[in-house]
KOLMI-918238 format. One line per 3 residues: their letters; for each residue x, y negated, z negated of C-alpha. Coordinates in Angstrom, 2 decimals. Last residue first. Layout:
<sites>
a> X,Y,Z; ...
</sites>
This chain:
<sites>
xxx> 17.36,-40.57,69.58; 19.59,-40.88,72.08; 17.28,-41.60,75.08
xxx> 14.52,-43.88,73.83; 16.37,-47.02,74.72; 14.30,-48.11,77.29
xxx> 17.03,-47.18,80.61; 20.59,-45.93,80.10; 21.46,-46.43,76.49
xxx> 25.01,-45.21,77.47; 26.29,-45.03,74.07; 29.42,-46.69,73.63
xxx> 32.29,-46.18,75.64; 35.58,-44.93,74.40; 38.14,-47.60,73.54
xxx> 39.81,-50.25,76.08; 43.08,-50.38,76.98; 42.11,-49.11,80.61
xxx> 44.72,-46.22,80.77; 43.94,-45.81,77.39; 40.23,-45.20,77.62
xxx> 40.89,-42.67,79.89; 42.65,-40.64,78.68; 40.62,-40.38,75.53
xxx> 37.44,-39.63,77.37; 39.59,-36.86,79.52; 40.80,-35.31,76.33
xxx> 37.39,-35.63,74.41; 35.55,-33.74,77.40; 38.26,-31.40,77.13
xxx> 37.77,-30.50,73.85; 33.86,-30.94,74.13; 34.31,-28.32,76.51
xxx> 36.69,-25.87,74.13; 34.22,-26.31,71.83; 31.10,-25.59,73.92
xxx> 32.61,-22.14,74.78; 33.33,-21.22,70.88; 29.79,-22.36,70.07
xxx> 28.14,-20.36,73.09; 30.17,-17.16,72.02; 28.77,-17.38,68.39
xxx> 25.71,-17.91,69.90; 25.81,-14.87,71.74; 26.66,-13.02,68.82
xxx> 24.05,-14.70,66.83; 21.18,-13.21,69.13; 22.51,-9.71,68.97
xxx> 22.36,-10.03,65.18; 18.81,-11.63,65.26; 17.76,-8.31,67.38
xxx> 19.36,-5.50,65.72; 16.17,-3.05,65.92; 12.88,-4.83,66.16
xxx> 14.00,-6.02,69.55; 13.37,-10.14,69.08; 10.05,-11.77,69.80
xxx> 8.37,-11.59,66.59; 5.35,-10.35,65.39; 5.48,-10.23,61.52
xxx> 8.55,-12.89,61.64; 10.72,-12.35,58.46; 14.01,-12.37,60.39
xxx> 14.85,-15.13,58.55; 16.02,-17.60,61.61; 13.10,-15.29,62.99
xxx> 10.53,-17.44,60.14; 12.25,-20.72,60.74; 11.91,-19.87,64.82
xxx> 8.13,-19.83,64.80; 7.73,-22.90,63.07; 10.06,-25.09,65.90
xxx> 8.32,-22.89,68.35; 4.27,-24.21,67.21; 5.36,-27.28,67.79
xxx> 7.30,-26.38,71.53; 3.76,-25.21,72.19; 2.25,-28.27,71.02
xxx> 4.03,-30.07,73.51; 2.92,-27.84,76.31; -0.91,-28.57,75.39
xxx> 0.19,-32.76,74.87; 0.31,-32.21,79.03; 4.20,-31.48,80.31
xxx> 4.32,-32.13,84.56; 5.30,-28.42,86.13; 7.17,-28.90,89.48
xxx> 4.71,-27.57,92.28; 3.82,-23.79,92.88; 2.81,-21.96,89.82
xxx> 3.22,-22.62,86.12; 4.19,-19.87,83.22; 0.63,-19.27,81.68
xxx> 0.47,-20.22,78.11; 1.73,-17.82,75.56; -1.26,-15.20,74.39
xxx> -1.94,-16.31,70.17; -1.78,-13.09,67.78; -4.92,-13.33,66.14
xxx> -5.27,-9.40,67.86; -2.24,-7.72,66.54; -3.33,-8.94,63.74
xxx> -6.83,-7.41,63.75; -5.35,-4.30,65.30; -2.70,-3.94,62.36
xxx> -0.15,-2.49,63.52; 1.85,-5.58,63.79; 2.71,-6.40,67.96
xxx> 6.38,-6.99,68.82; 5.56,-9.89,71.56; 6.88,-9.55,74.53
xxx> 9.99,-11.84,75.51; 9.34,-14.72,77.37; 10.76,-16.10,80.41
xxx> 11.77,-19.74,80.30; 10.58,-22.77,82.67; 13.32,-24.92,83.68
xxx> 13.93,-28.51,84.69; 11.27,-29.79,82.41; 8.72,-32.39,83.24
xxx> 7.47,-36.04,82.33; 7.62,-37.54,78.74; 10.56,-34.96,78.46
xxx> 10.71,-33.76,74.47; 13.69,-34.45,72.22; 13.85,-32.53,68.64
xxx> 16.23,-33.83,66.19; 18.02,-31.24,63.87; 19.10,-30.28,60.43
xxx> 19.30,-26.75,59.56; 22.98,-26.71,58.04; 22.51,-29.06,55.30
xxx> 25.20,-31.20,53.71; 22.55,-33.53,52.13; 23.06,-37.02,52.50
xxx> 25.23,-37.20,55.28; 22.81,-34.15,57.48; 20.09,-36.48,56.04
xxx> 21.65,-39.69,57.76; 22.47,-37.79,61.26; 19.30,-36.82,61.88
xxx> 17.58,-39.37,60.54; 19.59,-41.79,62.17; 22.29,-44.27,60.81
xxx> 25.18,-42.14,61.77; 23.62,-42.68,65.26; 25.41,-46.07,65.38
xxx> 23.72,-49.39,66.08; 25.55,-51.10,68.57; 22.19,-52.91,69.43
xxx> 21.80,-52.79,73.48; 24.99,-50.49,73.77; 23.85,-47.98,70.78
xxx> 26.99,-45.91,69.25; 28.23,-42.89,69.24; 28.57,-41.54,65.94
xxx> 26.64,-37.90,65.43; 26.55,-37.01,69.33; 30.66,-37.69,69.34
xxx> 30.47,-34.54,67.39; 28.55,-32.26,69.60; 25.37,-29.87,68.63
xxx> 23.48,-31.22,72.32; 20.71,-28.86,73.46; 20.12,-29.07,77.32
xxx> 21.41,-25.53,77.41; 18.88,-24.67,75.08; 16.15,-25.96,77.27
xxx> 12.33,-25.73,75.42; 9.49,-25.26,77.70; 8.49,-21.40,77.79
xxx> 8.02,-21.44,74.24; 9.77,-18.77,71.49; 12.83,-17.58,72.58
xxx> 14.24,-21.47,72.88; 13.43,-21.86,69.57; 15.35,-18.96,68.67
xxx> 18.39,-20.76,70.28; 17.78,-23.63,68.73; 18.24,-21.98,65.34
xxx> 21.10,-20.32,66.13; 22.64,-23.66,67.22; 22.83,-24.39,63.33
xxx> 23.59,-20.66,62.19; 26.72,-20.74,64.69; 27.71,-24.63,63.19
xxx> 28.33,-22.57,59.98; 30.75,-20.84,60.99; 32.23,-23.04,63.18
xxx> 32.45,-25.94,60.80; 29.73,-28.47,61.97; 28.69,-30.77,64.67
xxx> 25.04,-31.78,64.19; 21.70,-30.91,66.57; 20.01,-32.42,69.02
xxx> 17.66,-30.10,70.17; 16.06,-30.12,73.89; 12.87,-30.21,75.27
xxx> 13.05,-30.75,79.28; 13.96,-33.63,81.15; 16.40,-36.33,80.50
xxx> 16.43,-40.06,80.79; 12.48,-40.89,79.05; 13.22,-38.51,75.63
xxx> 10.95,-38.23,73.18; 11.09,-37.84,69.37; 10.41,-35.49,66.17
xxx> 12.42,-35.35,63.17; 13.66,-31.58,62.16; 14.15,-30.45,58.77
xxx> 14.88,-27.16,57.16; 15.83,-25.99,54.18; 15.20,-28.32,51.21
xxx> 14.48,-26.76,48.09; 17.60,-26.69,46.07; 15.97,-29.30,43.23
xxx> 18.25,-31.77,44.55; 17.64,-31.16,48.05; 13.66,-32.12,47.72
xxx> 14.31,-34.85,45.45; 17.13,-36.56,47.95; 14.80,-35.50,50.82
xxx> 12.00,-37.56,49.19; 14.17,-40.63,48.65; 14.92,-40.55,52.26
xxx> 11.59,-40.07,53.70; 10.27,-42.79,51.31; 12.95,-45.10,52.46
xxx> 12.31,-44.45,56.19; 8.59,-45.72,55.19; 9.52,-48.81,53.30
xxx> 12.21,-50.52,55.45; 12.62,-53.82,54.26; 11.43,-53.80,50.52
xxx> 11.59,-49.70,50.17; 15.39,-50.57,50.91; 17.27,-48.46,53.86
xxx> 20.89,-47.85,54.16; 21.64,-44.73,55.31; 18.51,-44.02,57.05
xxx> 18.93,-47.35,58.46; 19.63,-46.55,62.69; 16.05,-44.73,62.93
xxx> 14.30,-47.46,62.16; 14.90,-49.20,64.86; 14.10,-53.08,64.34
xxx> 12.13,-56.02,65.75; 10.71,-56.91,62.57; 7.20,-55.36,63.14
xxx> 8.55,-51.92,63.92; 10.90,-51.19,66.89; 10.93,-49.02,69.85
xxx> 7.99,-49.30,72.29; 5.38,-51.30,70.68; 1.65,-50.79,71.01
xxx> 0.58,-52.84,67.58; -0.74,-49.54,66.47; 2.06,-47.26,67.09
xxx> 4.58,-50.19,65.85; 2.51,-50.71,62.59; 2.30,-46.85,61.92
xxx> 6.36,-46.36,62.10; 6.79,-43.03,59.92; 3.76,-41.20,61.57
xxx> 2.96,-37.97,60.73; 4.95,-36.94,57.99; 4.97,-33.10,57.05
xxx> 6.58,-31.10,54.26; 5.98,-27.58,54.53; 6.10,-25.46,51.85
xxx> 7.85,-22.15,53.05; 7.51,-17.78,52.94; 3.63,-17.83,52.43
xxx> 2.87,-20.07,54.44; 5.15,-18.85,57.40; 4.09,-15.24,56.56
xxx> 0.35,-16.68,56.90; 1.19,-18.53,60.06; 2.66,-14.96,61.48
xxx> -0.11,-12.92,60.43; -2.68,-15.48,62.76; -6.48,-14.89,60.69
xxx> -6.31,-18.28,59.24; -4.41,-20.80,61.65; -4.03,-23.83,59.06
xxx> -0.14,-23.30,60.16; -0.65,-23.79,64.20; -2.57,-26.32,63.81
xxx> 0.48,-28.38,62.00; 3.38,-27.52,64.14; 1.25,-27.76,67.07
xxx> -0.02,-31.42,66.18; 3.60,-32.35,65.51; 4.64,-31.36,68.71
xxx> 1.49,-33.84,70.27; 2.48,-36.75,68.16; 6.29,-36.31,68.96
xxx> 4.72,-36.85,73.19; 4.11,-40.38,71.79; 7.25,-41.60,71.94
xxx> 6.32,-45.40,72.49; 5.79,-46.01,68.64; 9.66,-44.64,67.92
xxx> 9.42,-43.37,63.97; 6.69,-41.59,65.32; 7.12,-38.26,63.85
xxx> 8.62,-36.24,60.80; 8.77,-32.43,59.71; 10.28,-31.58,56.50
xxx> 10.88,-27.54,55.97; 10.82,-26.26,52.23; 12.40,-23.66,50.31
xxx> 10.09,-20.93,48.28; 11.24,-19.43,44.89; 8.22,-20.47,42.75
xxx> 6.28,-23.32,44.03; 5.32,-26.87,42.37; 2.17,-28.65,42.87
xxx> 1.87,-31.88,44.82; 2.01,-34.76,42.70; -1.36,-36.34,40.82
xxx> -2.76,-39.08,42.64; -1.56,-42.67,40.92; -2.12,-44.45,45.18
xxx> 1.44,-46.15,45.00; 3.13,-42.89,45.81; 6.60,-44.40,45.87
xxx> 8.16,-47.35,44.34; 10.31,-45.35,41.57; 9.78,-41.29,42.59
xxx> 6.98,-39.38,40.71; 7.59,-35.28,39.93; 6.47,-32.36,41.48
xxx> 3.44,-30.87,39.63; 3.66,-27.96,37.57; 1.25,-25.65,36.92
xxx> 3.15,-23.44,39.34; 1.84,-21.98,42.96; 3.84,-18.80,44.10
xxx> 0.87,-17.64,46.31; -1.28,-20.64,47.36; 0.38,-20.70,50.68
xxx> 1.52,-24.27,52.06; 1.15,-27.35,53.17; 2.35,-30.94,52.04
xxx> 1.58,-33.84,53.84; 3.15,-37.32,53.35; 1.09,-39.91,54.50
xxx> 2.26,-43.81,55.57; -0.76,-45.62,55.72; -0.61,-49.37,56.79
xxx> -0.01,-52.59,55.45; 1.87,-54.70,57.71; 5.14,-53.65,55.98
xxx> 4.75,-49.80,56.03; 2.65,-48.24,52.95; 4.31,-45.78,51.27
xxx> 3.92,-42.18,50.41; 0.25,-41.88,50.35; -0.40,-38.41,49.38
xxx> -2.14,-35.57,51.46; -1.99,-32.35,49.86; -3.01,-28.73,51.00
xxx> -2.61,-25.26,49.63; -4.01,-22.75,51.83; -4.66,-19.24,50.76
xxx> -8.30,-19.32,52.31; -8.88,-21.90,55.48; -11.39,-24.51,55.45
xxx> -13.82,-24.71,57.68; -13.18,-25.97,61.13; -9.79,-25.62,61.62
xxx> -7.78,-27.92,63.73; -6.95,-27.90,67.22; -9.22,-30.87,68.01
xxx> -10.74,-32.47,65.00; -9.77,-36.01,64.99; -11.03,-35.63,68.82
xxx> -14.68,-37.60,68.26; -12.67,-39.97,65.39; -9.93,-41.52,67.29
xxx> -12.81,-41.56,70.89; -14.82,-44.19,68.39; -11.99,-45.81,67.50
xxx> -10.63,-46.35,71.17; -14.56,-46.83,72.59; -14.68,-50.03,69.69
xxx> -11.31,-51.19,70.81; -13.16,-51.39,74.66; -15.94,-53.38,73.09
xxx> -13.63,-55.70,71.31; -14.06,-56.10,67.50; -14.08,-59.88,66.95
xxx> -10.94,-61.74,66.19; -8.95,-62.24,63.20; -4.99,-63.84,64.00
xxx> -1.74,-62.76,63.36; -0.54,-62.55,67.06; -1.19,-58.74,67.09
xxx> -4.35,-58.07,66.00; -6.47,-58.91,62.34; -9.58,-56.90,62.21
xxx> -13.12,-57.47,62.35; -16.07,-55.14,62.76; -14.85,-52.64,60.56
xxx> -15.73,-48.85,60.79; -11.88,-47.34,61.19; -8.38,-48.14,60.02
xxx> -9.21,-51.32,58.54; -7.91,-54.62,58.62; -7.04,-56.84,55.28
xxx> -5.24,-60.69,56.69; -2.19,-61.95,56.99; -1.04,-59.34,59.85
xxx> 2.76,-59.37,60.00; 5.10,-60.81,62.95; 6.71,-63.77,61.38
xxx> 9.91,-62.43,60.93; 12.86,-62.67,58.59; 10.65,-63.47,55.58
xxx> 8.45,-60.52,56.48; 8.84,-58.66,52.91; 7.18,-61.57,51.32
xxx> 6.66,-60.16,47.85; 6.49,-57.23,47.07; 2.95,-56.22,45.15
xxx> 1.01,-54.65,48.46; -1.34,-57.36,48.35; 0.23,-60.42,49.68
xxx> 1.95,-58.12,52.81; -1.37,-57.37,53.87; -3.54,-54.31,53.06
xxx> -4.79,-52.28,55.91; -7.86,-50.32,54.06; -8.43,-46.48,55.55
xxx> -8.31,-45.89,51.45; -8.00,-42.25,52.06; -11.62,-39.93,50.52
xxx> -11.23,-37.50,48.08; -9.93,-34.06,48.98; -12.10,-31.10,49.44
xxx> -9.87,-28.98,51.51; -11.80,-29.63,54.96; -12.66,-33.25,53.91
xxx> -8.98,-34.29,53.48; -8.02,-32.13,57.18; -10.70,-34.15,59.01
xxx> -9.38,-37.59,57.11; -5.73,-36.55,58.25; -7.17,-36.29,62.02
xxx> -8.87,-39.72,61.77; -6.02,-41.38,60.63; -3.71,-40.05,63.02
xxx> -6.53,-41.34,65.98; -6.04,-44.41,64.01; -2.90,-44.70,64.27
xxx> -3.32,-44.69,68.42; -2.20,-41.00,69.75; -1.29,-41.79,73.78
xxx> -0.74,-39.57,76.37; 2.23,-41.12,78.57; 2.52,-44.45,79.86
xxx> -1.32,-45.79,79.63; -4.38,-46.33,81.65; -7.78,-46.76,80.43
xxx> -11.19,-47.05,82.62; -15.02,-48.22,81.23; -17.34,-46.33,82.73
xxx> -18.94,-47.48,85.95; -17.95,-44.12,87.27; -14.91,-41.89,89.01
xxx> -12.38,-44.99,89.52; -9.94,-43.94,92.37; -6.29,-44.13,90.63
xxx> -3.42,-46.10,92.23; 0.14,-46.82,90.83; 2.93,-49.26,91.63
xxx> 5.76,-49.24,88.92; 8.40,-51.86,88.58; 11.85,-52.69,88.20
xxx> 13.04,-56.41,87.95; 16.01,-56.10,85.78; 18.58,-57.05,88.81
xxx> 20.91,-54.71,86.99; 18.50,-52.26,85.82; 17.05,-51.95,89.73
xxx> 13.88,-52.34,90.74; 10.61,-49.97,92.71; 9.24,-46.89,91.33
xxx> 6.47,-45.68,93.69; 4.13,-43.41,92.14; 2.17,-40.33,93.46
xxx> -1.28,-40.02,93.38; -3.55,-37.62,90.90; -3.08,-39.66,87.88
xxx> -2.18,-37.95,84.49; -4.95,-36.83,82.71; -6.14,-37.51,78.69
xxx> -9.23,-36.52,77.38; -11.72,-38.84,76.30; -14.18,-38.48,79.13
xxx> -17.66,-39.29,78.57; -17.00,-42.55,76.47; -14.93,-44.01,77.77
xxx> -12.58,-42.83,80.87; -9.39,-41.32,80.62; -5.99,-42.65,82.51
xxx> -2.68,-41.04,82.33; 0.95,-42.69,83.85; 2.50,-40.33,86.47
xxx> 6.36,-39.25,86.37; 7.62,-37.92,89.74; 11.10,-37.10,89.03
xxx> 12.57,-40.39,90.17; 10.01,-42.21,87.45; 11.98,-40.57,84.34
xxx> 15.81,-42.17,85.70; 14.44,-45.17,87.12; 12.95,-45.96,84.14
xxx> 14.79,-49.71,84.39; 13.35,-51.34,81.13; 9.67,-52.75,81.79
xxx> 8.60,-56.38,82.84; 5.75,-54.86,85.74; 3.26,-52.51,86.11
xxx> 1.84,-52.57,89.30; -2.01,-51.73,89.50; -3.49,-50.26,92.56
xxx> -7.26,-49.53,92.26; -9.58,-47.29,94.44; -13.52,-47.69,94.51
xxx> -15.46,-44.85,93.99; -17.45,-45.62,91.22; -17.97,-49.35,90.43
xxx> -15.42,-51.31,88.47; -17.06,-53.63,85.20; -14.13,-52.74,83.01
xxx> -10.11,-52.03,82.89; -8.66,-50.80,79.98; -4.54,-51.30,79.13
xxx> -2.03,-48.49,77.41; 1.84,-49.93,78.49; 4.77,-48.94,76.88
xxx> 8.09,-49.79,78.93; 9.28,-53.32,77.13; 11.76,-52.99,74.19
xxx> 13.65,-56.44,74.55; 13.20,-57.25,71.37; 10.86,-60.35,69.53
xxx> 12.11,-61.04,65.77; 11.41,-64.21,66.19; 7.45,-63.73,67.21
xxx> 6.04,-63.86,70.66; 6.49,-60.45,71.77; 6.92,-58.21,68.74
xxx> 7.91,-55.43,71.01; 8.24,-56.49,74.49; 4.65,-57.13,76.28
xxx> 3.95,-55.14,79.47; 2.91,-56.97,82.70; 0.39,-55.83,84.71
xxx> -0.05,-56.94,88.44; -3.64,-56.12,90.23; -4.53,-55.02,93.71
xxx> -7.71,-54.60,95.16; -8.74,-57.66,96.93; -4.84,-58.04,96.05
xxx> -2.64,-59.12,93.81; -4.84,-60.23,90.80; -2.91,-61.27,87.56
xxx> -2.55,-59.97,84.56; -0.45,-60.28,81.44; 0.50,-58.81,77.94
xxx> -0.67,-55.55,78.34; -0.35,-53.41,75.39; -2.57,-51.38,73.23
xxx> -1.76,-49.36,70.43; -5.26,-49.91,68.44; -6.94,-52.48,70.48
xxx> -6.21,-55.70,72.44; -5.26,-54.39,75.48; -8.34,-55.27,77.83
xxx> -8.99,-56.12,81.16; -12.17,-56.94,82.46; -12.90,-56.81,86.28
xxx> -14.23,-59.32,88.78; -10.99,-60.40,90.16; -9.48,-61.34,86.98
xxx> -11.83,-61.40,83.42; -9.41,-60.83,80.17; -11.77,-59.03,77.21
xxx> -8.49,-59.71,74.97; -4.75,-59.79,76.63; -1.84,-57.83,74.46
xxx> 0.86,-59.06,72.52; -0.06,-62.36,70.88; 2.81,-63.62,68.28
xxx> 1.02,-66.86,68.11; -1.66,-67.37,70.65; -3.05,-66.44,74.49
xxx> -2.36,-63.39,75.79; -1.89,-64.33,79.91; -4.57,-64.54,82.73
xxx> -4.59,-64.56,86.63; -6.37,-65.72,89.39; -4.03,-68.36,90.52
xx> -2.02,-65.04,92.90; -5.34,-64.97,94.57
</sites>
């Protein structure tokens, strides 16, 4: 058995194509796939083997935990054991009983995790740890399996495209444009890991894959694209909503050629003739700029600059749905109050080539905030050129970048170490977060200093590089924050305050009912819960305020009682972080060594 077996085949290949072991065909070689091996255990029993991020290539890493694989031709009823094998030690996330998902094409697009339990097996040292797994197939339907919940790019695309025919927009170019076309040059001299060839987001029957090279549109890629564009609508409005500005531009387009979008959203109230104006290299599409807006400040919203974090999809979905929401008082005050400023995905090549970490070069893009080039990094240097617009007209407010977190459990803010008086308004924000979704851990919030420089052991990349870190460097802004959700489970589930109903019966009745708080076994997050914690980040800019219609603060004194116990949170935290510094410091010197580095425990997703 163990000669039955099969391996992606070619230059740069990441992920096996139509694969045939033990009867079955495996397939990764579609829109953030990635299985790079298989080989046939057992009667029943198959070994998987992920591919590292830009396997093959020179600029390969050694980013290997994302898997999202299809299996074919099994018949109902009969049960399947896959190990999973070549990831980073996720002994930390598996411990807790983390379950991969599986969905089955074409009846059954949504996401579940598996019912059995999995046994985590390896040891970081040794670096041979593994996942066994077993899932009973339910038809002759074709089967996929995958890490977490997955968003592909062009599931991204097809939402945005939903949205652009809602509000009237013309049609996206879907078109993938190579390196050759996009007018710089040959960004990819360090690497040789970028398509050559045009590829399409959607309704093409050939595109150019991982290794470089043009192959025929699988059948199970075909069941991806056509799942991308049955859900592109889920959560969102079906007509169009009145009072809502929308704009989708084309910031960028990342180094293999994809779509980089930057959404704006907003009320139409306070809408100038004026459009915002063009930045050097960006916005290659021509489209007239946004429109300006009288006296409102803006929140920026990011995602994906990790491909393997998918859970940042799922918050950013909430954030977003939870705006167009027509007849909800509070998504009308946020509207009216803010322009939102929303990026989707800011590494679209690594989502769709299935990576973990890095983009087509092998690289994290959020370590070169500081230091980016529209030449090597193109979509971090859109972000960063747009904040610099956005904070030089006195606009920008609030922004949080969107990750995951595979070490600790929960949703947490990260958030920057600042003057006292100022750092209170910073955790403040977290706080009222924390007031508004059941899922997000304020105590497992980090605002510390040696949070902002610490520095990556598998790169030694330093976190003054990130977003978080680099706008806070750039700007001077209070409200700047990264936002860390579990792929697994929390440790805690909160009680919620009741909601201070309008008086207005119909607003009182748009007002959404919190999910039910779980029962029995530890709760395991589903994109639902994530979108929750989306819809808390906008909640919380509108109590940070205390403009929230139906808030859940005492009408009467409520922020203010919330900021005093902040304030006595800060002062506690400092006097740990004193210590903690103390002992660190200690230490180190009675070792002559200096302070550790970050302890990038398992796939380097942790300190985001």
């Amino acid at each position: 058995l163990a000669s039955e077996m099969g391996t992606a085949r070619g230059a740069g290949a990441a992920a096996v194509r139509e694969l045939e072991v033990g009867g079955l065909t495996f397939d990764a070689a579609f829109d953030s796939g990635n299985c790079a091996r298989v080989e046939r255990l057992g009667e029943h029993e198959f070994g998987i083997w992920t591919a590292p991020d830009c396997v093959g290539t020179s600029c390969e890493t050694n980013n290997r935990t994302w898997f999202h694989f299809s299996v074919s031709h099994a018949t109902a009823g009969r049960v399947l054991t896959f190990v999973v094998h070549n990831m980073n030690s996720q002994n930390r996330l598996f411990k807790h009983g983390m379950r991969p998902v599986w969905r089955a094409l074409p009846s059954r697009p949504q996401w579940e995790r598996v019912l059995h339990p999995v046994v985590a097996a390896g040891t970081k040292a040794e670096d041979n740890f593994t996942i066994r797994f077993r899932h009973t197939i339910e038809s002759s339907e074709t089967h996929f399996f995958a890490l977490c919940y997955p968003q592909p790019y062009a599931e991204t695309c097809s939402r945005l495209a939903h949205l652009d025919a809602l509000f009237g927009l013309p049609p996206a170019s879907a078109e993938i444009m190579p390196p050759s076309r996009l007018g710089g040059g040959d960004t990819a001299g360090e690497c040789d890991a970028l398509p050559r060839t045009p590829q399409k987001c959607e309704g093409v029957e050939e595109e150019t894959r991982k290794g470089g090279g043009v192959g025929v549109l699988t059948a199970a890629d075909g069941l991806v694209e056509e799942a991308s564009v049955r859900c592109a609508s889920h959560g969102l409005p079906c007509r169009r909503p009145p009072g809502v500005y929308y704009m989708r531009e084309l910031l960028v387009r990342s180094l293999g050629g994809r779509r980089v979008d930057l959404l704006t959203l907003s009320g139409s109230d306070g809408m100038l003739e004026e459009e915002e104006e063009r930045l050097e290299g960006l916005f290659p599409e021509g489209r007239p700029r946004p429109r300006l807006f009288r006296d409102k400040k803006v929140v920026f919203v990011s995602a994906r600059v990790h491909p393997g974090e998918v859970p940042a999809s799922h918050v950013f979905d909430g954030v977003l749905s939870f705006l167009l929401r027509e007849a909800d008082p509070r998504a009308r005050r946020l509207r009216e109050a803010f322009v939102f400023k929303l990026v989707p995905c800011l590494n679209p090549d690594g989502v769709a080539d299935g990576h973990y970490r890095a983009d087509t070069r092998g690289l994290n893009l959020n370590r070169v905030y500081l230091d980016s080039s529209l030449e090597a990094h193109p979509s971090v240097h859109g972000v960063a050129e747009v904040i610099k617009q956005l904070h030089g007209r006195g606009e920008l407010h609030l922004y949080v970048d969107l990750h995951a977190h595979a070490n600790k459990r929960g949703c947490f803010l990260f958030g920057n170490a600042l003057p006292s008086a100022q750092q209170v308004e910073n955790v403040l924000y977290a706080k009222l977060v924390a007031l508004n979704s059941r899922w997000v851990d304020f105590n497992g919030c980090d605002f510390s200093a040696r949070n902002m420089s610490r520095k990556d052991r598998r790169d030694g990349k330093s976190k003054e590089g990130s977003g978080r870190v680099g706008v806070f460097t750039m700007t001077g802004l209070t409200h700047v924050y990264t936002l860390e959700c579990s792929y697994n489970e929390g440790r805690l589930v909160n009680k919620l305050q009741p909601v201070q109903l309008p008086a207005c019966k119909r607003d009182a009745a748009a007002i959404s009912p919190p999910p039910s708080p779980p029962r029995g076994a530890a709760l395991k997050y589903t994109p639902a819960h994530w979108r929750d914690v989306g819809k808390a980040l906008a909640l919380a800019a509108l109590d940070l305020h205390d403009i929230n219609p139906a808030s859940r603060l005492p009408a009467v004194g409520g922020l203010e009682k919330q900021r005093g116990i902040v304030a006595a949170w800060v002062r506690t935290q400092a006097r740990k972080e004193a210590a903690r510094a103390a002992a660190r410091a200690a230490k180190a010197a009675a070792n002559g060594e200096g302070e550790d580095e970050d302890e990038d425990d398992d796939a380097t997703t942790m300190h985001c």
